[in-house]
TORTORMI-139708 format. One line per field, with one value per residue: x, y, z of N, C-alpha, C, O in turn; residue number from 1. Coordinates in Angstrom, 3 decimals, padded with zeros to 6 digits, always signed. Layout:
BEGIN
nxx c(X;...) $
nyy c(Y;...) $
nzz c(Z;...) $
caxx c(X;...) $
cayy c(Y;...) $
cazz c(Z;...) $
cxx c(X;...) $
cyy c(Y;...) $
czz c(Z;...) $
oxx c(X;...) $
oyy c(Y;...) $
ozz c(Z;...) $
resi c(NUM;...) $
//
This chain:
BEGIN
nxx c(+000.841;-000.038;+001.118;-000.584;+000.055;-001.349;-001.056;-000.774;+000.999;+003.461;+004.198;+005.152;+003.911;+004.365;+006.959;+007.530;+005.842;+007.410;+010.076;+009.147;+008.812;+011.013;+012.249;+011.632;+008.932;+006.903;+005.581;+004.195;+004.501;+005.732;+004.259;+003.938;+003.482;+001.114;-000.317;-002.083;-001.033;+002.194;+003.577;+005.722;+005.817;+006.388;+009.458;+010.291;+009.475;+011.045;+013.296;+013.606;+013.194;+010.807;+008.233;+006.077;+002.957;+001.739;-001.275;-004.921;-006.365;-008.591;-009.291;-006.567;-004.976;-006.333;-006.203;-002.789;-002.522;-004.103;-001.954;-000.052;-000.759;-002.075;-003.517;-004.200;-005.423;-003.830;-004.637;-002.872;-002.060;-003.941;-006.265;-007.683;-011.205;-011.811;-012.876;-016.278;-015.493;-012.943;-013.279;-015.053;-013.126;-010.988;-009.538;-009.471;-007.364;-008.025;-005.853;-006.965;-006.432;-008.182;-010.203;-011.872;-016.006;-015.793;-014.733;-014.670;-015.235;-016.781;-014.335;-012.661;-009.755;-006.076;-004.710;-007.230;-008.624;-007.509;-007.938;-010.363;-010.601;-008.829;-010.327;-012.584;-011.744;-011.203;-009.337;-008.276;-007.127;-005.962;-005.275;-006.892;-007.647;-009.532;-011.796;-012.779;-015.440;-017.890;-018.779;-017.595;-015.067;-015.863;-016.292;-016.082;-013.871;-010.484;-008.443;-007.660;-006.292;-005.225;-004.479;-002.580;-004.305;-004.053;-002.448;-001.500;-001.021;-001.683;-003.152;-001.059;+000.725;-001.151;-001.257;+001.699;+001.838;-000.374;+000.494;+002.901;+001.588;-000.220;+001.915;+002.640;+000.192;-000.664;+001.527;+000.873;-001.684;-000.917;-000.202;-001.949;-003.947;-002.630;-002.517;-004.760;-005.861;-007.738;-008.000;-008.656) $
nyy c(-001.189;+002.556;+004.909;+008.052;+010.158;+011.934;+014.914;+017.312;+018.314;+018.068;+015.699;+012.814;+010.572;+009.819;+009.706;+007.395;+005.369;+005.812;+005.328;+002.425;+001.799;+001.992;-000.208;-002.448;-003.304;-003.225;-003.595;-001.527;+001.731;+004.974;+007.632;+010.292;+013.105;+015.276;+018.385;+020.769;+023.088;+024.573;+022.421;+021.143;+018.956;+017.646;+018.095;+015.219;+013.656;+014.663;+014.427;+011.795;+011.858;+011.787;+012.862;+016.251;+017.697;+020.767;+022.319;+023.162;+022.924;+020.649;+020.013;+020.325;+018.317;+015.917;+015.561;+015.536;+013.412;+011.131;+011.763;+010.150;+007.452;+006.990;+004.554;+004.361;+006.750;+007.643;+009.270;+010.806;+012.680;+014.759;+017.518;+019.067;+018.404;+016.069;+016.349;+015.336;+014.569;+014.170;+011.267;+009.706;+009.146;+007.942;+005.337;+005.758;+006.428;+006.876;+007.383;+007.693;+008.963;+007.612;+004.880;+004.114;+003.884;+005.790;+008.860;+010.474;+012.463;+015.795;+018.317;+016.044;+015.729;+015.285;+016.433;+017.638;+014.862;+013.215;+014.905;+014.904;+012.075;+011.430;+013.342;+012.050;+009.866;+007.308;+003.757;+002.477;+003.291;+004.858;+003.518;+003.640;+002.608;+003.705;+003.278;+006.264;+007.871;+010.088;+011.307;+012.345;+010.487;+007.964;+005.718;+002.358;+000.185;-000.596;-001.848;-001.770;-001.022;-001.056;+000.458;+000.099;+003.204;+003.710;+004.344;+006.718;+010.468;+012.818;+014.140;+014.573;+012.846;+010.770;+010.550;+010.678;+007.688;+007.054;+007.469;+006.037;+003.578;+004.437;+004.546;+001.863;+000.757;+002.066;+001.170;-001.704;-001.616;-000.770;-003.076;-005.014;-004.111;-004.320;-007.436;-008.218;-006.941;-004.859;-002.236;+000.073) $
nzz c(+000.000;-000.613;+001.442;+002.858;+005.020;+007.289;+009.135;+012.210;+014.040;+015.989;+015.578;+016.774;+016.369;+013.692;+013.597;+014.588;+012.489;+010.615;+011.685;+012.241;+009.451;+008.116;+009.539;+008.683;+009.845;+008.693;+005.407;+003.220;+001.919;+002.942;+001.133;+000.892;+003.473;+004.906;+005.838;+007.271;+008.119;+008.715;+010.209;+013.312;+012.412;+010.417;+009.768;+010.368;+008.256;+005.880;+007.076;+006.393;+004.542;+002.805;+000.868;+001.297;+001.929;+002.555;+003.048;+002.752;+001.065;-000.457;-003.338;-004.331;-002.261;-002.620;-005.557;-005.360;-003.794;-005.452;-007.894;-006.044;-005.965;-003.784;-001.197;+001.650;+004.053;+006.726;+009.952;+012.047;+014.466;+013.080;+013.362;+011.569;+010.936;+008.225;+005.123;+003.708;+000.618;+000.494;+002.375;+000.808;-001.146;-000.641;+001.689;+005.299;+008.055;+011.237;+014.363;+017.705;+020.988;+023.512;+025.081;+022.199;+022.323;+024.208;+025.311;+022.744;+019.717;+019.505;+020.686;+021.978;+021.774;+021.819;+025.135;+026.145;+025.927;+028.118;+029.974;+030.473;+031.387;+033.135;+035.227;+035.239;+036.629;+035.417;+035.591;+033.771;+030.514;+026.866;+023.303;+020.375;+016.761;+014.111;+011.281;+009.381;+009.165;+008.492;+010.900;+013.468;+015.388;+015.217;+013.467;+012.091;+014.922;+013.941;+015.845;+019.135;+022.213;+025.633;+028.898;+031.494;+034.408;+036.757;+038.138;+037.575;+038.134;+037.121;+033.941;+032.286;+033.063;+031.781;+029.778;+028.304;+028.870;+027.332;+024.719;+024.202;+024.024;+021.300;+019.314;+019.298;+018.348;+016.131;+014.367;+014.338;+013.444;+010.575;+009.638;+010.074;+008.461;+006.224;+005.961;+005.891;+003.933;+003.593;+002.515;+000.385) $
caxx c(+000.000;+000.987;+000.209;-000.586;-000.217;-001.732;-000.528;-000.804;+001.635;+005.033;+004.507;+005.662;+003.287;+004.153;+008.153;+007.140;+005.124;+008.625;+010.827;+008.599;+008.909;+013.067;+012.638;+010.838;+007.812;+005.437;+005.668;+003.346;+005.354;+004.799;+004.779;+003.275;+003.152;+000.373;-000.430;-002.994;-000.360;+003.261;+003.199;+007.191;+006.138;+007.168;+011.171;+010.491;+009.271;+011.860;+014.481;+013.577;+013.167;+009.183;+007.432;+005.110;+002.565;+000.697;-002.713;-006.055;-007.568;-009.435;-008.629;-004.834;-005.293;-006.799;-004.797;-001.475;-002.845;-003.744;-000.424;+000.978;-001.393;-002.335;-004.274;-004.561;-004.875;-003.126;-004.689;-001.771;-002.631;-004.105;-007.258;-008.796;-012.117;-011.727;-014.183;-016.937;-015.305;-011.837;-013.781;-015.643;-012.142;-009.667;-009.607;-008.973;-007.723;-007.515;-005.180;-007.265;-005.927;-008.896;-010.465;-013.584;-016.488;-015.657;-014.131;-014.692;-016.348;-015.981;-013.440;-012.244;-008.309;-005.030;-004.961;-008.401;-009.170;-006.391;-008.382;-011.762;-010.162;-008.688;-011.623;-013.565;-010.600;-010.933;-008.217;-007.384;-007.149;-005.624;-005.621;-008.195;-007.668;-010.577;-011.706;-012.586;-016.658;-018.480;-018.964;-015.737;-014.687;-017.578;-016.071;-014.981;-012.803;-009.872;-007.582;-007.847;-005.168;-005.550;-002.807;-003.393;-003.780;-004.581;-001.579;-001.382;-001.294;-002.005;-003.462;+000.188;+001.159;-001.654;-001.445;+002.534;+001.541;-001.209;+001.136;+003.581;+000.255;-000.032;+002.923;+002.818;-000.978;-000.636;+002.168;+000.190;-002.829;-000.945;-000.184;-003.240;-004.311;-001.842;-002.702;-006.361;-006.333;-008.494;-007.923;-009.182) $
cayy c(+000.000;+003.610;+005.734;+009.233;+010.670;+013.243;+015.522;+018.975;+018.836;+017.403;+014.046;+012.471;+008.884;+009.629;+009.416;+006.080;+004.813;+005.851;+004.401;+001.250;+001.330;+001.876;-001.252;-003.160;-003.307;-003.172;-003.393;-000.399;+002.809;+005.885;+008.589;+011.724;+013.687;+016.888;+018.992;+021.540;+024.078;+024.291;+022.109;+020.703;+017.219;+017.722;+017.707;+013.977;+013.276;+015.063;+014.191;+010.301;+011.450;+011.737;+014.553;+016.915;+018.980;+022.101;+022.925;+023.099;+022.896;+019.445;+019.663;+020.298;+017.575;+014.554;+015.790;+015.137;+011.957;+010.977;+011.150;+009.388;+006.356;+006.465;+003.999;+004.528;+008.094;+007.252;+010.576;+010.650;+013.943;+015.754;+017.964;+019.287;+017.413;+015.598;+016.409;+014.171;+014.453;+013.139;+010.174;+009.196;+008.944;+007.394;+004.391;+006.366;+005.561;+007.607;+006.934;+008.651;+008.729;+006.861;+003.703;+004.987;+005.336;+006.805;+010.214;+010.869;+013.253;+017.606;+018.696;+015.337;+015.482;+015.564;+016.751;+017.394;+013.929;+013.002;+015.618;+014.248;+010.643;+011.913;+013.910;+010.918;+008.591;+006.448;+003.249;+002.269;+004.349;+003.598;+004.144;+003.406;+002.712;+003.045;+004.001;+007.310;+008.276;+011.529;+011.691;+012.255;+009.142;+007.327;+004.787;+001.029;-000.039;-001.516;-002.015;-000.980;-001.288;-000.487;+000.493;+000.568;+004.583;+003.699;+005.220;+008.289;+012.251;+014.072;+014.177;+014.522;+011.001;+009.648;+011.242;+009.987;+006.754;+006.222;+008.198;+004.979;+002.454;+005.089;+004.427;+000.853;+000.470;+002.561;-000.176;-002.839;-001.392;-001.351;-004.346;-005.691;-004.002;-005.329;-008.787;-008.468;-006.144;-003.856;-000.671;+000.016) $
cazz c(+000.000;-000.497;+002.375;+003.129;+006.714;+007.896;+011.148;+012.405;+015.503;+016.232;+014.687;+017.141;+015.742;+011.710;+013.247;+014.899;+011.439;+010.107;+011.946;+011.635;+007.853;+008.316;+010.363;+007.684;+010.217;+007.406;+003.652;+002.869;+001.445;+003.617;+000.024;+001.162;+004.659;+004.289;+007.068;+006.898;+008.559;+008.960;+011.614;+013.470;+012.579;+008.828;+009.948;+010.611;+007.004;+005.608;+007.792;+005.696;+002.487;+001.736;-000.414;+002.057;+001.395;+003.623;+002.525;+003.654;+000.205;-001.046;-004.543;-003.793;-001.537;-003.980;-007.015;-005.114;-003.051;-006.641;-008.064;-005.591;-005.890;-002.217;-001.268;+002.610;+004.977;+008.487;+010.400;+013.042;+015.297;+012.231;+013.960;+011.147;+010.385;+006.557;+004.575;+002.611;-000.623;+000.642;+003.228;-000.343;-002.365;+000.671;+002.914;+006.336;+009.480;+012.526;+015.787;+019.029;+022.262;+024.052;+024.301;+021.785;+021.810;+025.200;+025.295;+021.180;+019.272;+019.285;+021.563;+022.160;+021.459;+022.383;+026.309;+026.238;+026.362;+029.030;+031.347;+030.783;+031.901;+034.700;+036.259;+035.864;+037.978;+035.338;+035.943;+032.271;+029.404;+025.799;+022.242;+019.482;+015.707;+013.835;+010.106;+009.297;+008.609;+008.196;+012.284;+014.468;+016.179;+014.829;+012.400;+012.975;+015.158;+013.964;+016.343;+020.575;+023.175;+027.221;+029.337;+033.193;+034.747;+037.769;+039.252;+037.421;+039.299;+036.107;+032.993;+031.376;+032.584;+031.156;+028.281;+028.310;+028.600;+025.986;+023.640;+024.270;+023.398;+020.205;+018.832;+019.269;+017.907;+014.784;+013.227;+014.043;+012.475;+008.860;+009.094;+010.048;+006.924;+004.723;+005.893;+005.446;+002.534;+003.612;+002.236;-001.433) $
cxx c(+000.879;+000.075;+000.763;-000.746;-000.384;-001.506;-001.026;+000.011;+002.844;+005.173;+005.415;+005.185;+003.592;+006.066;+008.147;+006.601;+006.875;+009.858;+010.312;+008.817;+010.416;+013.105;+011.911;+009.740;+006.912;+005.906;+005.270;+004.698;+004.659;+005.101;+004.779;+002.877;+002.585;-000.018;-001.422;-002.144;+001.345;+004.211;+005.156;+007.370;+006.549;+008.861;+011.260;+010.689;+010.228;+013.217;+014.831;+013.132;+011.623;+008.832;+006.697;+004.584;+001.536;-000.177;-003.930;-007.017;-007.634;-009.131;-007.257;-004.714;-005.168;-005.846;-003.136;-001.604;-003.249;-002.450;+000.145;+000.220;-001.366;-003.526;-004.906;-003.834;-004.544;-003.374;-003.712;-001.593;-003.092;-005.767;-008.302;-010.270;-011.918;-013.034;-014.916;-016.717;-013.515;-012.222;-014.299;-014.445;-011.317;-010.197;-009.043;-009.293;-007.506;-006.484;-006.219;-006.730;-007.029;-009.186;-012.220;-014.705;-016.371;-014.681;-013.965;-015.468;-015.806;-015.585;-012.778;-010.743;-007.318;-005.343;-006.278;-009.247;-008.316;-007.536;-009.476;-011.546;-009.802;-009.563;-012.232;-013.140;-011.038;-009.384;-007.662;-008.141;-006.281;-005.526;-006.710;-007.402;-008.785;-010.612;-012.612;-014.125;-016.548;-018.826;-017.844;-016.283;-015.341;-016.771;-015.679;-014.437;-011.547;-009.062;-007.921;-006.789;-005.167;-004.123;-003.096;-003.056;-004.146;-004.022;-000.951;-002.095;-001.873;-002.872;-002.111;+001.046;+000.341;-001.577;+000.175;+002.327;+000.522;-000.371;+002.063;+002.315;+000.094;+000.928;+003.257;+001.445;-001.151;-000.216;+001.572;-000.866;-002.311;-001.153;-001.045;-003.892;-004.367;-002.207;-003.870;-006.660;-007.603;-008.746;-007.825;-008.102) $
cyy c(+001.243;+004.244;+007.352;+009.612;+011.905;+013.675;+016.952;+019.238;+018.207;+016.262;+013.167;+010.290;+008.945;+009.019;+007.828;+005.387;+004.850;+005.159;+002.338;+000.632;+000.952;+000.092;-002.506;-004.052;-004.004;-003.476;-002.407;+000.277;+004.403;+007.178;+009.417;+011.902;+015.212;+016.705;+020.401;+022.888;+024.156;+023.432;+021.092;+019.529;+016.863;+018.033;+016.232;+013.892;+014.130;+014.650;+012.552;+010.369;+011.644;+012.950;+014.940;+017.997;+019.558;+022.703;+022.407;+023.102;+021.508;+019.024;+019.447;+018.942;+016.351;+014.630;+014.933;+013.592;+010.377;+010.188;+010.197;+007.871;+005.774;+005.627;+003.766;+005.844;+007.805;+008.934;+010.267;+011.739;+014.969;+015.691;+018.687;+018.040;+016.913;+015.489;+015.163;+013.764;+013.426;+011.614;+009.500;+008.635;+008.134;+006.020;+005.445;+006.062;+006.809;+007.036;+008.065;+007.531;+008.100;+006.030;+004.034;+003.631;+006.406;+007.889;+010.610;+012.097;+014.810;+017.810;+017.575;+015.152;+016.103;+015.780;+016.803;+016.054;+013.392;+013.874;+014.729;+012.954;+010.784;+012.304;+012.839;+009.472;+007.678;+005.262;+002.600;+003.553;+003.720;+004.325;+003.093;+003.935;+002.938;+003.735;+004.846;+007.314;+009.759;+011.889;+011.467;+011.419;+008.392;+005.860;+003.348;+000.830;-000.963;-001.914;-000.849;-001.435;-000.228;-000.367;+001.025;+002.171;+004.620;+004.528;+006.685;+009.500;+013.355;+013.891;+014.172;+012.904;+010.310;+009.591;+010.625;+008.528;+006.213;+006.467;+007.242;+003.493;+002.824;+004.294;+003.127;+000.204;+000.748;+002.183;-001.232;-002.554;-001.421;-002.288;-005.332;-005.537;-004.636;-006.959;-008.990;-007.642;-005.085;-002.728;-000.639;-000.463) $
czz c(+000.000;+000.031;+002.394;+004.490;+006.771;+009.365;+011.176;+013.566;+015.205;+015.795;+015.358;+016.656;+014.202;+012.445;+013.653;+014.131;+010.650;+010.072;+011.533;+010.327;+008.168;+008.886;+009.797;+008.605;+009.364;+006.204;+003.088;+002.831;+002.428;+001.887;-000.161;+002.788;+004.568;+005.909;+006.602;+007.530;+008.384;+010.081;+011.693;+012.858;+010.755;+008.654;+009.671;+008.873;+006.228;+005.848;+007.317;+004.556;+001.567;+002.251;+001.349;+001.714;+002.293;+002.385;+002.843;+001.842;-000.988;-002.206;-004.523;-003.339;-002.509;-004.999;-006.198;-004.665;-004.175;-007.377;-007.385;-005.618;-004.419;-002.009;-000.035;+003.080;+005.842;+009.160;+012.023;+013.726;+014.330;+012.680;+012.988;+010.986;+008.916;+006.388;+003.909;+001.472;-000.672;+001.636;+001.839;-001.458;-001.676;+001.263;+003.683;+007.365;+010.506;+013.667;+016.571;+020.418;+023.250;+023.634;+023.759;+021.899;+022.855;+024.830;+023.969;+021.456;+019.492;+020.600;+022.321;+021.503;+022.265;+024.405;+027.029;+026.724;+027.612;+030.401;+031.984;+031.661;+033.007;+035.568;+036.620;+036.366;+036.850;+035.511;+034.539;+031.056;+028.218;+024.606;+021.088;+018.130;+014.943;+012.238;+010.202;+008.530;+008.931;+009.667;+013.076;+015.285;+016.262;+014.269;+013.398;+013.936;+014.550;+014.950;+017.986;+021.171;+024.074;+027.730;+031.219;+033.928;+035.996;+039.017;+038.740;+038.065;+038.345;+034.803;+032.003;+031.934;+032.462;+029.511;+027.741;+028.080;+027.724;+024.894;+022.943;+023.621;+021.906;+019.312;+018.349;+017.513;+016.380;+013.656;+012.867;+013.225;+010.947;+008.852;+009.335;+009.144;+005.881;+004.570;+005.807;+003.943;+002.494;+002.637;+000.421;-002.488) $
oxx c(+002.049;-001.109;+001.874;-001.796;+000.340;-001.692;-001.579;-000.169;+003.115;+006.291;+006.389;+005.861;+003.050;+006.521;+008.813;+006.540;+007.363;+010.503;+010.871;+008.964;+010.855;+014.013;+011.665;+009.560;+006.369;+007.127;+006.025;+005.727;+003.484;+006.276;+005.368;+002.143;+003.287;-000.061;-001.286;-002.800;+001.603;+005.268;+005.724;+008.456;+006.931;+009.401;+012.118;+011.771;+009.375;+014.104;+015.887;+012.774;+011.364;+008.946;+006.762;+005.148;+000.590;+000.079;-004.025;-008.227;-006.973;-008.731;-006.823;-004.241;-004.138;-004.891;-002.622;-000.887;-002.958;-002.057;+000.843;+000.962;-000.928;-004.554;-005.969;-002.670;-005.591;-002.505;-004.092;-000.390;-002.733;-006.495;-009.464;-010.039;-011.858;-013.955;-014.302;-017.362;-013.093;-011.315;-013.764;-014.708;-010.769;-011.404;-008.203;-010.351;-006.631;-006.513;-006.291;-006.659;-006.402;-008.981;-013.267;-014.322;-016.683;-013.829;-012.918;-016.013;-014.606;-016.308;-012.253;-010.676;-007.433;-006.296;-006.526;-010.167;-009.240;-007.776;-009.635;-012.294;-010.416;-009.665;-012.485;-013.765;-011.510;-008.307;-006.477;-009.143;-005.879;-005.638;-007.079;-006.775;-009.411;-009.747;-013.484;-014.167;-015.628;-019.268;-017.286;-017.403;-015.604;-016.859;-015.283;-014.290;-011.693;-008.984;-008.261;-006.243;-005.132;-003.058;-003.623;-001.879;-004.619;-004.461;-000.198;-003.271;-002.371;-003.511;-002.274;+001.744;+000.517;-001.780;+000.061;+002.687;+000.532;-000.464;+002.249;+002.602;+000.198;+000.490;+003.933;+001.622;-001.622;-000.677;+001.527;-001.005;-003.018;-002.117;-000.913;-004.545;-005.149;-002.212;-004.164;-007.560;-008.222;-009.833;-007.109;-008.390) $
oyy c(+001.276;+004.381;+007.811;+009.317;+012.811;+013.053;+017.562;+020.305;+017.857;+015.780;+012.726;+009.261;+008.105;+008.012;+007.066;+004.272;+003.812;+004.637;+001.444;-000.560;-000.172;-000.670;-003.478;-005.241;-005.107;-003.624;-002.124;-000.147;+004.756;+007.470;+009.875;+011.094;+016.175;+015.792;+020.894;+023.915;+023.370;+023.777;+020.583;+018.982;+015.818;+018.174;+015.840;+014.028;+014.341;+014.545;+012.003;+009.515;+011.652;+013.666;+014.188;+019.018;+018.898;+023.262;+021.234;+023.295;+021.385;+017.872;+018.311;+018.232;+015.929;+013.886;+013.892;+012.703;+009.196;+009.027;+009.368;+007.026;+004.718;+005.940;+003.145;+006.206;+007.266;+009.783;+009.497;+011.947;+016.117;+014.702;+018.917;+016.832;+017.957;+014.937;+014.139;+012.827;+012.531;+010.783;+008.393;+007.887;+007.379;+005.785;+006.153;+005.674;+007.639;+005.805;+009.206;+006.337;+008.102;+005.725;+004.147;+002.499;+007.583;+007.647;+011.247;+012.611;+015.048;+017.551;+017.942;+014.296;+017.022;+015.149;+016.276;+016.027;+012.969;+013.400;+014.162;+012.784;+010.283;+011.728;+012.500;+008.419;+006.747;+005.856;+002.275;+004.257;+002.557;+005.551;+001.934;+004.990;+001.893;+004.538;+004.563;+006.837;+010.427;+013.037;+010.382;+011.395;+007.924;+004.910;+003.177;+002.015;-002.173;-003.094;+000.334;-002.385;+000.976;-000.812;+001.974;+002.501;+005.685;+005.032;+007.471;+009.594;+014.436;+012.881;+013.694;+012.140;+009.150;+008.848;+010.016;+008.127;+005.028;+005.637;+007.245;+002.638;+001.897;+003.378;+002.962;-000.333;-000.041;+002.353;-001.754;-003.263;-001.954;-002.751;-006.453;-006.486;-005.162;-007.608;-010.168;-007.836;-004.669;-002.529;-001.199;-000.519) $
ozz c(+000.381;-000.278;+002.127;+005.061;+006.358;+010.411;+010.261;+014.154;+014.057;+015.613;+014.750;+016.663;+013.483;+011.903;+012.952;+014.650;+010.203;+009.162;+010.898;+010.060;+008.411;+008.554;+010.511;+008.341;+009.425;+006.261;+002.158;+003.357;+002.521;+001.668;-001.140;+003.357;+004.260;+006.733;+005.482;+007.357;+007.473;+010.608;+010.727;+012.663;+010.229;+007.557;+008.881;+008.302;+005.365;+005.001;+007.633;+003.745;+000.363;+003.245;+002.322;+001.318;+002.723;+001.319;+003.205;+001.724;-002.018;-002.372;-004.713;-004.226;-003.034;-005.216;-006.607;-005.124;-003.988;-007.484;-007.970;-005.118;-003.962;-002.609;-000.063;+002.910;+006.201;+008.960;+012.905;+013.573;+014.590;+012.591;+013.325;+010.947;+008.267;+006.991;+003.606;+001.002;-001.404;+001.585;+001.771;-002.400;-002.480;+001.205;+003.127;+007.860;+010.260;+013.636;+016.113;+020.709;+024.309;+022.459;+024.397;+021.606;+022.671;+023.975;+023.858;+022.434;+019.632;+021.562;+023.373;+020.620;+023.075;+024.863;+028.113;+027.541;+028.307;+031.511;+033.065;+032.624;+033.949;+036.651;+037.776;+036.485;+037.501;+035.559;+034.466;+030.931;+028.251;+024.616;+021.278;+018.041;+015.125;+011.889;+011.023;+007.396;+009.403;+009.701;+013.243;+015.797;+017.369;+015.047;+014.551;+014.235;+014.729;+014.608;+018.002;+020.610;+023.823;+027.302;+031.799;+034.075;+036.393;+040.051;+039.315;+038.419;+038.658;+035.099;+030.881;+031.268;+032.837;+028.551;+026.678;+026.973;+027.392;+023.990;+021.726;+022.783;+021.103;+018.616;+017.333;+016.419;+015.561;+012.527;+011.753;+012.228;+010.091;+008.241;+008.842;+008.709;+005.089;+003.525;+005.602;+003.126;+001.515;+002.094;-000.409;-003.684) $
resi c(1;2;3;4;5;6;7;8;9;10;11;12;13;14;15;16;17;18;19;20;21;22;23;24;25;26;27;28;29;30;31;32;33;34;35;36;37;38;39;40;41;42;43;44;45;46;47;48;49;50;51;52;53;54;55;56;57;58;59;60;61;62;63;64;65;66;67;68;69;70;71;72;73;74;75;76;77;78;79;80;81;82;83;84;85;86;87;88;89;90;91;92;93;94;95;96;97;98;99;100;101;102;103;104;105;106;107;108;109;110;111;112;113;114;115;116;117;118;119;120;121;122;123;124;125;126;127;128;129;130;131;132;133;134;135;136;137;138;139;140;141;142;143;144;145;146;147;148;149;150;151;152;153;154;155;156;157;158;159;160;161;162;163;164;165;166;167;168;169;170;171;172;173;174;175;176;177;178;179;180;181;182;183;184) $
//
């Protein structure tokens, strides 16, 4: 498969999909890293060699994703919403930092969800693969993995520690792909 990742922050899960590839993890090609901003996490993809492109506009978007004969999106901390016209053309997967359908949906990311988990003492927490519909954090699941928080003080070491589940979850999900063939 040839994949497209999408980010908007430090990319700290596209350098972990990265390294993965380097480490012949997977088979899939990562061929394109777009970002709807200028966002740090486009050093990584660079820093290994694949194209990247910043823009927030749809056509731009498809046209290039296109070319590259992508055949799966990996959304890897990228916060805009994707529209109906790229969900209709893509296989897409998300990574979220909970175990969904709990803590999804608007204003559900990054720290945000880490708080919510905390306030409400839950004792595990986690990350969630799932594919990518027209309702945030709605789709499938493919892929879940728990991680015990029972003894976390903050919202930033839970958020540490799912980030570590992340990282893990996101490889396995290609290749759970690749070995089922999922993705168009």
């Amino acid at each position: 498969m040839n994949i497209a990742v999408f980010i908007s922050g430090t990319g700290t899960n596209l350098k972990a999909l990265l390294d993965a590839k380097k480490e012949n993890y997977f088979k899939s090609d990562i061929v394109i890293v777009v970002s709807n901003k200028n966002a740090a996490g486009l050093d990584f993809a660079r820093e290994f060699n694949v194209d990247t492109l910043v823009s927030k506009d749809d056509e731009e978007i498809i046209k290039c994703l296109k070319s590259k004969n992508v055949d799966l999106i990996v959304l890897a901390g990228f916060l805009p919403k994707i529209s109906k016209r790229i969900i209709n053309e893509f296989t897409i997967v998300n990574i979220h930092p909970s175990l969904l359908p709990k803590y999804g949906g608007k204003g559900c990311y990054g720290i945000h969800v880490h708080e919510k988990v905390f306030a409400n003492k839950e004792k595990t927490s986690g990350a969630t693969v799932h594919f990518v519909n027209e309702k945030l954090d709605d789709g499938d699941i493919l892929l879940q993995r728990s991680v015990d928080i029972s003894n976390c003080k903050s919202e930033e070491e839970i958020a540490k520690k799912v980030l570590k589940i992340e990282h893990g979850i996101l490889k396995d999900a290609i290749k759970k792909l690749e070995e089922s063939s999922c993705a168009r």
